[in-house]
C-alpha positions as CSV (number, residue, x, y, z in Angstrom):
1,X,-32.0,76.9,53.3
2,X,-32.3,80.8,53.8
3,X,-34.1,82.5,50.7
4,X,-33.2,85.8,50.3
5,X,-35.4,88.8,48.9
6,X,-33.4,91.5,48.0
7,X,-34.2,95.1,46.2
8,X,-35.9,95.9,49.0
9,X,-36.7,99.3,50.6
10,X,-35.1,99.7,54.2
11,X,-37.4,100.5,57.2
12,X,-40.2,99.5,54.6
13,X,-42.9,96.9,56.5
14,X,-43.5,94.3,53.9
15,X,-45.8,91.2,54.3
16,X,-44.1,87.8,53.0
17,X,-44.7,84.1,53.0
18,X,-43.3,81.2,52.8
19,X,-44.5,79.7,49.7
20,X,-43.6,75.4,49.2
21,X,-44.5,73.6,45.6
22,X,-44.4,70.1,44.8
23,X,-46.0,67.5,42.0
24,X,-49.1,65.0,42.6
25,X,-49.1,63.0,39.4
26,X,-47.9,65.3,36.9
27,X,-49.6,68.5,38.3
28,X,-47.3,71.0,40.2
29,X,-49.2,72.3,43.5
30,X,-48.4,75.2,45.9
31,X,-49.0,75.9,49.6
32,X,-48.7,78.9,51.3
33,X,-48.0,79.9,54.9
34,X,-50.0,82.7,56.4
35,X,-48.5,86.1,56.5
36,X,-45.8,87.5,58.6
37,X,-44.1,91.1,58.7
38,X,-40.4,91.5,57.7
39,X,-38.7,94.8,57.9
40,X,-35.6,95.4,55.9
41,X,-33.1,98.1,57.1
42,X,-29.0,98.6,57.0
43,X,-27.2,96.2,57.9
44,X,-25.2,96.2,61.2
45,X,-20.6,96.2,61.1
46,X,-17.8,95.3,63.5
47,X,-16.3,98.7,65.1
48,X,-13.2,96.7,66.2
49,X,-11.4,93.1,66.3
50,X,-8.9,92.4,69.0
51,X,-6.9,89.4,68.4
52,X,-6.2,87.1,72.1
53,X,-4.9,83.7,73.1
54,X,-7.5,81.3,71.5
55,X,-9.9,83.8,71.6
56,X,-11.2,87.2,69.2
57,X,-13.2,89.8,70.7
58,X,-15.5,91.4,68.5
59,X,-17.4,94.5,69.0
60,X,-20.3,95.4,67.0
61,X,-20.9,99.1,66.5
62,X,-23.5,100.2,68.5
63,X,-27.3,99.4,66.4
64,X,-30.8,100.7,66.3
65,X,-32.0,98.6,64.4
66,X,-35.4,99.0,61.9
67,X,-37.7,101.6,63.5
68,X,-39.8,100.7,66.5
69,X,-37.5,97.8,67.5
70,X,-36.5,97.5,71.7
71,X,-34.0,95.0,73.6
72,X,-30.9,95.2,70.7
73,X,-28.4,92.9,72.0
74,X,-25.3,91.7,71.2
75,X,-23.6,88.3,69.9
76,X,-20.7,87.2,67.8
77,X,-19.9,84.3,65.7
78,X,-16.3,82.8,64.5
79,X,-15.9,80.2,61.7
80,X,-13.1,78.1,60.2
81,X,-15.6,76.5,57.9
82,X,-16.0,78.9,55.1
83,X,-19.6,78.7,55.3
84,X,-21.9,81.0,57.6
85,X,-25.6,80.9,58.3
86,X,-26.6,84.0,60.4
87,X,-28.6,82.1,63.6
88,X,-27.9,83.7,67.4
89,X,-28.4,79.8,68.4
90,X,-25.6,78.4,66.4
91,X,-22.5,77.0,67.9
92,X,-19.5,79.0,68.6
93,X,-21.9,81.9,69.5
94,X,-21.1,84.4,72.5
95,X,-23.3,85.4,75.3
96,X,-25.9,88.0,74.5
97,X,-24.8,91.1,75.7
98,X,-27.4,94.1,76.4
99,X,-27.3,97.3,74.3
100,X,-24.1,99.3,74.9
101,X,-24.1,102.7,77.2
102,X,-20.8,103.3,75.6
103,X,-18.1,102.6,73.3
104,X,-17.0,99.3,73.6
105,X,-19.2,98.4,76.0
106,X,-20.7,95.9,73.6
107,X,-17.7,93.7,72.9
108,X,-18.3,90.0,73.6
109,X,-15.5,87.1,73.0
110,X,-15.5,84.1,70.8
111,X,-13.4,81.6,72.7
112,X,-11.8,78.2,72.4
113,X,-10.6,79.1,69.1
114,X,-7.1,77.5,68.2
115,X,-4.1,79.7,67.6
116,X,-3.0,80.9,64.1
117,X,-5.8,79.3,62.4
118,X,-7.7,81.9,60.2
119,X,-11.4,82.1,61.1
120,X,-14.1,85.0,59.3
121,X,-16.3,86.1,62.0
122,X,-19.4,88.4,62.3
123,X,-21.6,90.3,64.7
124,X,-25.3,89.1,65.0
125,X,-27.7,91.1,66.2
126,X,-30.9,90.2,67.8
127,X,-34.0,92.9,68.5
128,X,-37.3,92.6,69.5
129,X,-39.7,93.8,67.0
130,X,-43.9,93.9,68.0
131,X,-44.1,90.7,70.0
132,X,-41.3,88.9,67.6
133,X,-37.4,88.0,68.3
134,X,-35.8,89.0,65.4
135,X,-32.2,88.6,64.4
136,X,-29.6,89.9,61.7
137,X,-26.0,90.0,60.6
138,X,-22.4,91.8,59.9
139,X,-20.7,91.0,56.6
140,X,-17.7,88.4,57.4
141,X,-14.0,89.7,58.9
142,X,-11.0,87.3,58.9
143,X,-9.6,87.3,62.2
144,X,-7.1,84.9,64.3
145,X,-6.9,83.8,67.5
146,X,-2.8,84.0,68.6
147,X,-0.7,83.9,71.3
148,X,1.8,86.1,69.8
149,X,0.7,89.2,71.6
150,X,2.5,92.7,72.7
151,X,5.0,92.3,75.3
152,X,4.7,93.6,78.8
153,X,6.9,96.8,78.5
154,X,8.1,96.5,82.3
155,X,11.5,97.6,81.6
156,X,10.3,100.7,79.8
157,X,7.8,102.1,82.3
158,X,9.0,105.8,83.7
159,X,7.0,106.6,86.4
160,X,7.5,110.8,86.4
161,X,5.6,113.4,88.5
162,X,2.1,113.2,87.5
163,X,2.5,111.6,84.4
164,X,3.5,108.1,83.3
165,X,5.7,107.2,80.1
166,X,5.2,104.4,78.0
167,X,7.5,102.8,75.4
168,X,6.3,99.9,73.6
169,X,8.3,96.6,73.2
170,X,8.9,96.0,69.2
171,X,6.2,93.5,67.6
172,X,5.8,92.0,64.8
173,X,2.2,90.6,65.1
174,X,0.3,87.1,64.0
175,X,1.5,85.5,60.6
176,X,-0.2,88.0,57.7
177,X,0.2,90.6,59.6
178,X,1.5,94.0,58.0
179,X,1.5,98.2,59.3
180,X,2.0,97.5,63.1
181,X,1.6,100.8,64.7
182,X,1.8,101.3,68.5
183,X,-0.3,103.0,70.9
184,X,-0.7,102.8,74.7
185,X,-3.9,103.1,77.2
186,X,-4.0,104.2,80.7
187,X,-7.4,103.8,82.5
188,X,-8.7,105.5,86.1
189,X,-10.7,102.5,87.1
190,X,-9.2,98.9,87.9
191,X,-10.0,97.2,83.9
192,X,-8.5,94.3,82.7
193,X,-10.2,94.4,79.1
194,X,-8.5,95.3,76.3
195,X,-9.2,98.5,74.6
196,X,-8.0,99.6,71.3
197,X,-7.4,103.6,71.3
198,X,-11.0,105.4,70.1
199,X,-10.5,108.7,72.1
200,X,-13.3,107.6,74.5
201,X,-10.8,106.6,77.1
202,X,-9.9,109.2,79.8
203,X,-6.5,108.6,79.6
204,X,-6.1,107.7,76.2
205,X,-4.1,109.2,73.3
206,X,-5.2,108.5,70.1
207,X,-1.9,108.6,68.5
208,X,-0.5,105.3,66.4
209,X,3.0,105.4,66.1
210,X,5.2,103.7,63.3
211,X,7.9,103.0,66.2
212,X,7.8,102.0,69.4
213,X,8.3,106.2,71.0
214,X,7.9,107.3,73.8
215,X,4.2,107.6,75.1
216,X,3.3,110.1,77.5
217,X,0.4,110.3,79.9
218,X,0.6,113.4,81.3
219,X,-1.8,115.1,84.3
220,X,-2.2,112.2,86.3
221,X,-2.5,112.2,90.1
222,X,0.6,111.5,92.2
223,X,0.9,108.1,93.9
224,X,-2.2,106.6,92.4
225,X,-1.8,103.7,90.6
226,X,-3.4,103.5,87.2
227,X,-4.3,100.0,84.5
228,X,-2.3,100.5,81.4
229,X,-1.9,98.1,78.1
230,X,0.8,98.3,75.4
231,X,-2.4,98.3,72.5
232,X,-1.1,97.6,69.0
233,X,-2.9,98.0,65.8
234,X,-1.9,96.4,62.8
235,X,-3.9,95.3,59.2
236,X,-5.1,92.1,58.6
237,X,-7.3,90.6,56.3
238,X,-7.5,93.9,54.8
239,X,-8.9,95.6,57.7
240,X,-7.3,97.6,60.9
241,X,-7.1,95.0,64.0
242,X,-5.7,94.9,67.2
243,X,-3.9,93.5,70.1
244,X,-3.0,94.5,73.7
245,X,-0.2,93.1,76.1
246,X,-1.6,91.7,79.6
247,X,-2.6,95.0,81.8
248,X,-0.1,96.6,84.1
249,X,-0.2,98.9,86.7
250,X,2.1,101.8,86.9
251,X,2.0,104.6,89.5
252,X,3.1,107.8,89.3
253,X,5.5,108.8,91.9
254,X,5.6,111.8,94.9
255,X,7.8,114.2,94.2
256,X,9.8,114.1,98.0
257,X,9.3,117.7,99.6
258,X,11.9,120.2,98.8
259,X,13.9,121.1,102.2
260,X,14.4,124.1,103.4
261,X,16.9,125.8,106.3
262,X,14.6,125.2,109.2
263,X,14.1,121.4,108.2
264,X,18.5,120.7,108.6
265,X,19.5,119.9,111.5
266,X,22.9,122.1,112.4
């Protein structure tokens, strides 16, 4: 079973061992393993926890790791279990993903989940470290896979010169679910991943309503068609979640050329 050392000093190099005793008639013995270096330093978090059909996406705020460490890369790990041992190789693990370039760009997904049952799940992070793999955990979040996701607001889509308004459908959100707020996210690029509002998006207001208002995306290019998601944010588990509606592509229309005298025929 782990054995943890704690009081430690982070970024401190410390050399440990793994020290085994046992008896031989009556007489308690030890044996030692040689020395190996362990360096203790903060502990990495989840930036964000979006909520999908059998499925969680958790993203890991981007990591350093102790000093002089290379190749940090991504992984995440859902249990229903109640019990978690922090190993990349364990079951239920996401692909590695490399270090992030940019928000979100570290997200990986825990699938195959089953709806509305409540699992905790954490980042892991592996690093390379002198000529070592090294590996190391978030604290647990509850999350929930769900298929009880934002609606598709096709009915409430108004397509304007150069700008594109947005008015959520109502939701309620997963069982447990409390403070729903609703935002929107309109994207340049063709994306089909979910991305709660952080500012980092090009297109992206940051505001969280209360009610599903009116959400404008304004300065936009006539006649080009843009990936938008209904993103709604809501607190469960003590902690700020989200969920996003199936992308959908709005385009903002040409405004037809205003006639003059010469165009009319008489």
């Amino acid at each position: 079973s782990p054995i943890t050392v704690s009081g430690l000093t982070d970024d401190q190099s410390y050399q440990c061992f793994s020290v085994a005793s046992y008896s031989i008639s009556g007489t308690t013995k030890y044996a030692c393993s040689g020395p190996f270096e362990a360096k203790p330093f903060t502990q990495p978090s989840i930036e964000a926890l979006i909520f999908a059909n059998q499925s969680v996406v958790v993203d890991p705020a981007s990591y350093t790791g102790p000093s002089g460490a290379t190749d940090v890369k991504y992984q995440a790990q859902c249990t229903d279990s109640g019990t978690f041992v922090c190993d990349p190789l364990a079951t239920g693990t996401a692909a590695l993903q490399p270090s992030p370039a940019s928000s979100y760009a570290n997200a990986v997904t825990v699938a195959g989940l089953t709806n509305d049952v409540q699992v905790t799940c954490y980042a892991v992070v592996t690093y390379t470290l002198g000529s070592s793999t090294k590996y190391t955990c978030s604290d647990g979040a509850l999350a929930v896979a769900t298929d009880v996701l934002p609606n598709l607001p096709t009915t409430s889509v108004i397509a304007g010169k150069d700008k594109i308004t947005i008015i959520p459908e109502l939701y309620t959100g997963p069982t447990n679910a409390t403070g729903v707020s609703y935002q929107a996210q309109c994207f340049e690029s063709d994306t089909n991943v979910c991305k709660p509002s952080d500012g980092n998006g090009p297109l992206s207001p940051t505001q969280a309503l209360s009610s599903p208002e009116p959400i404008v995306f304004s300065g936009l290019q006539d006649a080009k068609t843009y990936s938008c998601f209904s993103v709604n944010s809501f607190t469960y588990g003590g902690q700020t979640v989200y969920s996003c509606s199936s992308v959908f592509k709005p385009t903002p229309y040409t405004q037809p050329a205003t006639l003059t005298r010469s165009d009319i025929s008489e």
